[in-house]
C-alpha positions as CSV (number, residue, x, y, z in Angstrom):
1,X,33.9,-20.3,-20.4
2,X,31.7,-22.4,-22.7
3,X,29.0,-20.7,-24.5
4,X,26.2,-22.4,-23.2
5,X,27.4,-21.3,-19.9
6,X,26.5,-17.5,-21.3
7,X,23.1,-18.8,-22.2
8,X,22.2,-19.7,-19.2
9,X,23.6,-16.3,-17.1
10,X,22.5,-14.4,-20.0
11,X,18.6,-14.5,-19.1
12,X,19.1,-14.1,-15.2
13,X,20.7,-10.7,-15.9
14,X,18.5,-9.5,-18.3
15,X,15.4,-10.3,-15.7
16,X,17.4,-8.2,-13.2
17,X,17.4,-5.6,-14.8
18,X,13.5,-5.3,-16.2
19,X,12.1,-5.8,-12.4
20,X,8.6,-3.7,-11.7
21,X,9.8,-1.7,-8.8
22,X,12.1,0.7,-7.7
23,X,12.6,2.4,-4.1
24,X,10.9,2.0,-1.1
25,X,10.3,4.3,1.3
26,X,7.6,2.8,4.7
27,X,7.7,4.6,8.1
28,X,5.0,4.5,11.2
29,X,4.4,6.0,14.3
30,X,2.2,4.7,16.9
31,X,1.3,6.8,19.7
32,X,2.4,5.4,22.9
33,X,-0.4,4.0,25.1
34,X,-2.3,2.9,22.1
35,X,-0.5,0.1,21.9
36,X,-3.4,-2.7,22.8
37,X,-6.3,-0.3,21.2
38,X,-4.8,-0.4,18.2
39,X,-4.3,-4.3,18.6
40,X,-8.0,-5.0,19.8
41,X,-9.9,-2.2,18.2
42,X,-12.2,-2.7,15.0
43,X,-10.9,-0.7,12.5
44,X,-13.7,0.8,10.5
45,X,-12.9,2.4,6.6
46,X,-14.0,6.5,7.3
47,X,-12.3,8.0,4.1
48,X,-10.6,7.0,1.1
49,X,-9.2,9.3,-1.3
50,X,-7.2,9.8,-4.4
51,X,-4.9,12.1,-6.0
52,X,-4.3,11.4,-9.8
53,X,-4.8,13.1,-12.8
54,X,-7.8,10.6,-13.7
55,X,-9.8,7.5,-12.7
56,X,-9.7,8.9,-9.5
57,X,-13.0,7.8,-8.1
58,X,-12.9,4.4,-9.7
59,X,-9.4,4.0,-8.1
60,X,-11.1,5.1,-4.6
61,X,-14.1,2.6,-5.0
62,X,-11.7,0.2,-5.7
63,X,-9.6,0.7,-2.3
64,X,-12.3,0.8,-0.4
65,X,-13.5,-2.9,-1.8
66,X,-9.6,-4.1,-0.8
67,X,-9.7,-2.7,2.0
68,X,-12.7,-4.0,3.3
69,X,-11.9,-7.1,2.0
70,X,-8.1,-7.1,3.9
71,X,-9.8,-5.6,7.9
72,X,-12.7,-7.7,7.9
73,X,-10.2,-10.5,7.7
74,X,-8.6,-8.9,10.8
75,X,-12.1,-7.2,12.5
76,X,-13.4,-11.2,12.1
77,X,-10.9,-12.3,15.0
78,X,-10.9,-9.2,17.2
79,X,-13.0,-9.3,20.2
80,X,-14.4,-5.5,19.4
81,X,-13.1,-3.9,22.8
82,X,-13.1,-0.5,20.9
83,X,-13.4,1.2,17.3
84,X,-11.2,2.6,15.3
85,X,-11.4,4.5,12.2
86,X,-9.1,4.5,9.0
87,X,-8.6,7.7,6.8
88,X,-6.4,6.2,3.7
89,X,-5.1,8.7,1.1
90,X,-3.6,7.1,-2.0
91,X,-1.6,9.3,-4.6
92,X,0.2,9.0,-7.9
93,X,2.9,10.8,-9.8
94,X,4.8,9.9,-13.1
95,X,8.3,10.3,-14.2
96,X,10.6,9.2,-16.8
97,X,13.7,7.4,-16.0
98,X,16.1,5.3,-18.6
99,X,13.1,6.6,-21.0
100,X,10.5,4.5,-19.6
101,X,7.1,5.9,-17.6
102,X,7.7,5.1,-13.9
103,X,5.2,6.0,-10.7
104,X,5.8,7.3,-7.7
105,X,2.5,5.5,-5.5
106,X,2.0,6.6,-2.0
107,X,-0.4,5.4,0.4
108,X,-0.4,7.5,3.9
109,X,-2.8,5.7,6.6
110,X,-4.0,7.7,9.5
111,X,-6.3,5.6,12.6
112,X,-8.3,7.3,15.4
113,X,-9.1,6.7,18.0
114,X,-12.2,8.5,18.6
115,X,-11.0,12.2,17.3
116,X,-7.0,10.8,18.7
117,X,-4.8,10.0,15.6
118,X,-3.7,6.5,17.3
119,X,-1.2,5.5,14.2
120,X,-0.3,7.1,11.1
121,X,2.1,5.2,8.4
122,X,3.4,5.7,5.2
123,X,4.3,3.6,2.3
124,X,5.7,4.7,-0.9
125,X,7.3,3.1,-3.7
126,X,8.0,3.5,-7.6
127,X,6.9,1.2,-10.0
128,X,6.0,0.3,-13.6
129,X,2.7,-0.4,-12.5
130,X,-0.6,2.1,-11.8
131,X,-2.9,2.2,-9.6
132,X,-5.2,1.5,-12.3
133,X,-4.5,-2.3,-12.4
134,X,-6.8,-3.9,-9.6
135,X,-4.1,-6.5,-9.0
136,X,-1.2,-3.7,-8.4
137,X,-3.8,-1.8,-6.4
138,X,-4.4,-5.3,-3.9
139,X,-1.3,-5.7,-3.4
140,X,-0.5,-2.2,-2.7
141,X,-2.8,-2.1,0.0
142,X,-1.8,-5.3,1.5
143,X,2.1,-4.1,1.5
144,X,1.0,-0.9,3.1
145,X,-1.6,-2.1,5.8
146,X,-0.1,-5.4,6.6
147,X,1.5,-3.7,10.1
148,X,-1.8,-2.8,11.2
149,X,-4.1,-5.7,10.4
């Protein structure tokens, strides 16, 4: 094998090996019958909360901007035949692994249905990133809400 051949397969391992996250975990259940409600309902934000050890309330001021942001895009084209509302709780732990800092981030969605919990889903995954960086955050939400939206 040449040696330039080793430059060039050299930096494609060594990028596979720094990637930003690590498992994923994503379940849902919707309750049967809901089906169409959930479809054509207007999802309204009810509760957003945090569990971290800090910058907790600037994390949940911060979801509640995205996710605005992400169902008025969906609310905009749904003809508003009921309306639903979206508890989101968002959660962080930190670990060490191959001696870096690595998060566990969870975010568990419940929607109702009047007092009915019509769908509940959960997305987890663990990352180099916080939910401290607004862009990590967005995107977070996005992965985790794009079934329902």
């Amino acid at each position: 094998m040449k040696w330039w051949c080793v430059l060039l397969v050299l930096p494609v391992l060594a990028a596979s090996c720094t990637s930003s996250r690590g498992k994923i975990v994503q379940d849902r259940l919707l309750r049967k019958g809901y089906e169409e409600t959930v479809k054509a309902g207007v999802v309204r934000i009810q509760k957003v909360s945090v569990s971290r050890s800090f910058d907790e309330e600037k994390i949940a001021e911060n979801s509640r901007y995205i996710l605005n942001l992400l169902f008025q895009k969906r609310n905009e084209h749904t003809v508003a035949s009921s309306t639903l509302s979206l508890e989101v709780a968002l959660k962080e732990d930190s670990f060490i692994r191959d001696f870096r800092t690595w998060n566990t981030v969870t975010v568990e969605l419940s929607i109702f249905h009047h007092t009915t919990p019509v769908f509940t889903g959960l997305y987890s995954e663990e990352s180099d990133s916080s939910l401290s960086s607004y862009s990590y955050l967005y995107d977070l939400l996005e992965r985790a809400t794009r079934e329902v939206r």
